[in-house]
C-alpha positions as CSV (number, residue, x, y, z in Angstrom):
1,X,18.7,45.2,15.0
2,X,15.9,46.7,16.8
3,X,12.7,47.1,15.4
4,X,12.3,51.1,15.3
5,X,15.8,50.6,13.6
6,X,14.4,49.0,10.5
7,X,11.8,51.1,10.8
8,X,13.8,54.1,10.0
9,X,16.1,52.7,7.5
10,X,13.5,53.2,4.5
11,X,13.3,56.9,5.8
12,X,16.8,57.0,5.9
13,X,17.4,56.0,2.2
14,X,14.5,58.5,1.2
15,X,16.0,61.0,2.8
16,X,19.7,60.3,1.1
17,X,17.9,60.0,-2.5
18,X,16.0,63.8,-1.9
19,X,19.4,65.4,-0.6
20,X,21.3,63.9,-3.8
21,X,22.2,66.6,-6.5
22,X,21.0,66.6,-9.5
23,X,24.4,66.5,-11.3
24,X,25.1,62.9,-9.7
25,X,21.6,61.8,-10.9
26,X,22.6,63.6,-14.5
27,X,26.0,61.5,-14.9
28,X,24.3,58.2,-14.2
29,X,22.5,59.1,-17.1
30,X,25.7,59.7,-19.3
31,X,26.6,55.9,-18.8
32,X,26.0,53.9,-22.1
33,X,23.3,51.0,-21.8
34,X,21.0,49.0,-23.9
35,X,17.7,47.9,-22.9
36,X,15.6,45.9,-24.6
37,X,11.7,44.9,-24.5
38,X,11.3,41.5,-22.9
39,X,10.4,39.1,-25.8
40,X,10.7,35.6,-26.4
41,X,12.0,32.7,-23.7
42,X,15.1,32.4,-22.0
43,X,16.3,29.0,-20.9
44,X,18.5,28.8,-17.5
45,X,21.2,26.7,-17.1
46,X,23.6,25.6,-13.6
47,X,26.6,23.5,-14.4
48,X,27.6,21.2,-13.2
49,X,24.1,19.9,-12.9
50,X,22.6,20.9,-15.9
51,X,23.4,20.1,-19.5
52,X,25.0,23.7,-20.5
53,X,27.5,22.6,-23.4
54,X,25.1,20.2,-24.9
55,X,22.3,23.0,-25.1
56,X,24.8,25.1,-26.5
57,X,25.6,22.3,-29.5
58,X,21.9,21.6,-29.9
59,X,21.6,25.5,-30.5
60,X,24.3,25.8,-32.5
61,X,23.3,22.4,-34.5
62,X,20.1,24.5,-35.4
63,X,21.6,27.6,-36.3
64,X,20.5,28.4,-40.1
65,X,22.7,31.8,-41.1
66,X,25.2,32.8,-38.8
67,X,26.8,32.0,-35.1
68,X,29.0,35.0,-34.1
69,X,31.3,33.8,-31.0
70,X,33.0,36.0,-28.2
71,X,35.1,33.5,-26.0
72,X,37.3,33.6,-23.5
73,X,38.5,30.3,-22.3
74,X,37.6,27.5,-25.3
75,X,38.5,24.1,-24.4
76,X,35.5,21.6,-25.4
77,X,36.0,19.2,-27.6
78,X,31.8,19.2,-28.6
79,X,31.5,22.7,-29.0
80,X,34.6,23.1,-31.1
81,X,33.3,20.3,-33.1
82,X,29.7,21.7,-33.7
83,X,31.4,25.2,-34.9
84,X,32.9,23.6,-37.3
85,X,30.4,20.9,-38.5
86,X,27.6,24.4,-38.7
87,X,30.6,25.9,-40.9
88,X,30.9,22.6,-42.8
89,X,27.0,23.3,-43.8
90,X,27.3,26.8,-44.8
91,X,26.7,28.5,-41.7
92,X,28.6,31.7,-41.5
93,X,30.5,30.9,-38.3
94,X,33.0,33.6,-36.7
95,X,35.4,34.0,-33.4
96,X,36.4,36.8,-31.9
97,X,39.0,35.7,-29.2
98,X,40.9,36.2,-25.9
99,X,44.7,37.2,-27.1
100,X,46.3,36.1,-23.7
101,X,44.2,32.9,-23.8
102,X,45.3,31.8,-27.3
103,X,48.9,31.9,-26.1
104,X,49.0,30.5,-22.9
105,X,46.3,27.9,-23.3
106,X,48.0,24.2,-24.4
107,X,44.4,22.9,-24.1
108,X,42.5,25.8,-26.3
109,X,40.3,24.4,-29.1
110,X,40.4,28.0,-31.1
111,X,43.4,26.6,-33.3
112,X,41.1,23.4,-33.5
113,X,38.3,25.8,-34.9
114,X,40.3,27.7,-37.4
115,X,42.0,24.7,-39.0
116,X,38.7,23.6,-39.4
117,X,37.9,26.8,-41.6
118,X,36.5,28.7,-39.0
119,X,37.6,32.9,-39.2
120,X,38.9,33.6,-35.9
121,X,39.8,37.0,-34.6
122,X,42.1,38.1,-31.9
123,X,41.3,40.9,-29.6
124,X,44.3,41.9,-27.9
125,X,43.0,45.8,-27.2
126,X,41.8,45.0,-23.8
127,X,43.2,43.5,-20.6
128,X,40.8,40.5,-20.9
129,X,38.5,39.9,-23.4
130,X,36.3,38.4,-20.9
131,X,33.3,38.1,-23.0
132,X,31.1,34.5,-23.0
133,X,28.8,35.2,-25.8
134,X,27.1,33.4,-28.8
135,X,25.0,35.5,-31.4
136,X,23.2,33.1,-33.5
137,X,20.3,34.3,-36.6
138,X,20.8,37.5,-36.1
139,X,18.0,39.4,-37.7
140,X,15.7,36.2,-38.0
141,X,12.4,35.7,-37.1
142,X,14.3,33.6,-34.2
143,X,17.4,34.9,-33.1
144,X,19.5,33.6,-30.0
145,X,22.0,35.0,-27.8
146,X,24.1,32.6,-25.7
147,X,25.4,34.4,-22.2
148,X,26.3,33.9,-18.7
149,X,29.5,33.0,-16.6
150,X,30.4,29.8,-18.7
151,X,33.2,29.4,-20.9
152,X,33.3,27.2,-23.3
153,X,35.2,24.7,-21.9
154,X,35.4,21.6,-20.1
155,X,35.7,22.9,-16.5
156,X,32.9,25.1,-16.6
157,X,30.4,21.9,-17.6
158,X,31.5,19.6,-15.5
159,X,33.7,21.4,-12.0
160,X,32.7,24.4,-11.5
161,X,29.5,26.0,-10.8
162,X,28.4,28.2,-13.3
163,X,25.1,29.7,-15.3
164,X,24.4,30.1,-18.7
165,X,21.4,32.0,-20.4
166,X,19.7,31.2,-23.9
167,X,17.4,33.8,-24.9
168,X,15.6,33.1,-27.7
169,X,13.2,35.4,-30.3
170,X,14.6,38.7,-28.8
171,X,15.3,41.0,-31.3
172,X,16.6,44.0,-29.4
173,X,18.2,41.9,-27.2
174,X,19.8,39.9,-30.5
175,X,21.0,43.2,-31.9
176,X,22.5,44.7,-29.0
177,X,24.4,41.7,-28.5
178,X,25.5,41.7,-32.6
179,X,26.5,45.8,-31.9
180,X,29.0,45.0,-29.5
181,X,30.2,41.4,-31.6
182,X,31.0,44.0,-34.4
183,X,32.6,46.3,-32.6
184,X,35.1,43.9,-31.1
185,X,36.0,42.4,-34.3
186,X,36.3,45.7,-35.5
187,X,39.3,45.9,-33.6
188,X,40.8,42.6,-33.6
189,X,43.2,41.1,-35.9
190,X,43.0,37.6,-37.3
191,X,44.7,34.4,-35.8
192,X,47.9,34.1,-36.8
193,X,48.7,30.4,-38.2
């Protein structure tokens, strides 16, 4: 591309965002979202070459209240076993579940997790309940929301390439997160054993 061409590109784009009508500008505005204040850290993880599913156990083994769990695809062994060790201590630990995943998946570790005394729910009300999400202390001084691409299973850790946010000490972010945990579960219906 020439250089006067990239010259009047950013003229171009001005130009478009002046002649745009107000109404289009007014429905963007309709669209639900959540922002929050940035607080706190966040901690970036790329599998396979970082440690994702043992920073998620770590977080988990430190979780004092309550880890609230939107999975998709749930196939590790550790992470299984940490959710039920944190129940095993008192920590109020609860699933809220893919309903196409729990029947077609031989290797899923969500009937490991509710034999083990784990509550899980099943949200069959969408296509894909395509949510990766861990809400831990919610409403502590230190809450933690586990997000990103990775499900919890053994693929994502070790074969594909993936990412995985911890954010930690966001409140907002925290209760956003715990909004849209509770309205899931509102709507799902518990594992059937």
């Amino acid at each position: 591309m020439k250089k006067s061409s990239l010259r009047i590109l950013p003229l171009l784009s001005l130009a478009l965002l002046f002649t745009t009508s107000a109404p289009a500008f007014e429905q963007a505005q309709d669209i639900r979202s959540h922002a929050a204040a940035v607080s706190g850290t966040v901690q970036v993880l790329f599998t396979p070459e970082d440690d994702a599913a043992g920073q998620i156990v770590q977080t988990i083994e430190h979780a004092q209240k309550q880890v609230l769990v939107q999975t998709f695809s749930f196939t590790s062994r550790e992470i299984a076993q940490a959710l039920i060790s944190a129940k095993q201590r008192g920590v109020d630990v609860r699933i809220v579940t893919d309903a196409e995943q729990v029947r077609k998946m031989e290797r899923s570790k969500v009937p490991t997790v509710a034999e083990g005394g784990v509550p899980v729910f099943v949200d069959s009300q969408h296509d894909s309940a395509h949510n990766k999400v861990m809400v831990i202390d919610a409403g502590s001084a230190n809450p933690v929301v586990i997000t990103g691409s990775f499900n919890f299973t053994h693929a994502a850790q070790f074969k594909n390439a993936e990412n995985l946010l911890i954010f930690r000490g966001n409140r907002e972010l925290t209760a956003a997160y715990l909004e849209n945990w509770r309205r899931h579960r509102e709507h799902s219906l518990p594992l059937a054993k």
